[in-house]
Steps between C-alpha positions, in 0.01 A plus 500: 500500500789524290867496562743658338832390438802686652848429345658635737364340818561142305853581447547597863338150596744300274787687596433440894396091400843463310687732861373180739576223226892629482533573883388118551724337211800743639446514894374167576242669723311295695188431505457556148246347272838440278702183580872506369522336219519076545925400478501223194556165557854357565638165421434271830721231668346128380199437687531135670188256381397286804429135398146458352514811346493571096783697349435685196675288183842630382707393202853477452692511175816314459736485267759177394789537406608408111598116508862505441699201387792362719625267297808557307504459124560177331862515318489441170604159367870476498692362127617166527856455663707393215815298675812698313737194512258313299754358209408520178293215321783289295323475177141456453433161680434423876523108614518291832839634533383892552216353784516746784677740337389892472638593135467880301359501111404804300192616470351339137730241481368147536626180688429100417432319823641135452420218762672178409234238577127494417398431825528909575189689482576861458276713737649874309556833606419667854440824307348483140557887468904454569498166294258353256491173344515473159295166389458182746749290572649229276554132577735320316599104565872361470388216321423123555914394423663759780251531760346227697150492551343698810833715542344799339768541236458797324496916557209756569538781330314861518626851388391820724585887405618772708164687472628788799704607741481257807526209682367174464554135522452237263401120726449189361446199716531072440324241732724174344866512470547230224423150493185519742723667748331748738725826462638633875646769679505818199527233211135547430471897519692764224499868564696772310440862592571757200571882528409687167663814477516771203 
């Protein structure tokens, strides 16, 4: 048998479906095949974990802090102190009679260290930069007539330049004191300290 199809009695139907579907969303009614809607999720207090139990693996980042240095910076080397009272060097030659003095001399100019005995060995300059030999020292006897023997008659001689500004100090240093005669006390030591200035 066949059926026709009637527009108008399938309209009717879908109009009266979509009546019930908005009178359950809207009213609520009860006992309607439609259930409100299901409320999402919400963010939940921490749930305890009860010994034995597994709890699900979290990570944490962290972050440190840039290493920062607490130490204050070095201060840069400091010139020499140059002593201004130093007097001037009296000529060009320094002897036994200038030991443990602090004398000035101008930069370039050069000085003759004299020792009067050649028992002296000359140890130089503290500073090679300030003062700078020029050629080794020099040993020169008195002679068989005016010196007698194992005295040490004679000088020791070496020249130094004023290569900068500065400080330094020229030593020299003896063991015997003439005549097999241990030196004592400062008789055995020599020190001269030199400020070069411009």
């Amino acid at each position: 048998m066949n059926k026709r199809f009637n527009p108008g009695a399938g309209l009717a139907g879908l109009l009266a479906g979509s009546s019930l579907i908005l009178a359950a969303c809207v009213g609520g009614g009860g006992g309607s095949p439609l259930e409100s809607p299901t409320a999402l999720p919400t963010a939940s207090a921490p749930v305890a974990i009860s010994p034995g139990s597994e709890a699900s693996p979290s990570i944490e980042l962290t972050t440190s802090p840039a290493p920062t240095s607490t130490s204050a910076p070095s201060a840069a080397p400091s010139a020499p102190a140059i002593p201004a009272s130093a007097p001037p060097l009296a000529g060009s030659q320094v002897t036994e009679t200038d030991n443990g003095h602090t004398l000035r001399l101008h930069a370039g100019s050069e000085l003759k260290l004299i020792l009067h005995n050649t028992y002296w060995q000359i140890v130089g300059s503290s500073d090679l930069t300030v003062l700078a030999p020029v050629g080794a020292a020099v040993y020169s006897g008195a002679g068989m007539i005016s010196c007698i023997p194992g005295s040490g008659c004679g000088t020791v001689t070496q020249v130094f330049r004023a290569a900068g500004l500065g400080q330094a100090t020229l030593t020299a240093s003896r063991t015997s004191c003439g005549e097999a005669l241990q030196c004592t006390g400062t008789a055995g030591s020599f020190k001269v300290t030199i400020v070069v200035v411009a």
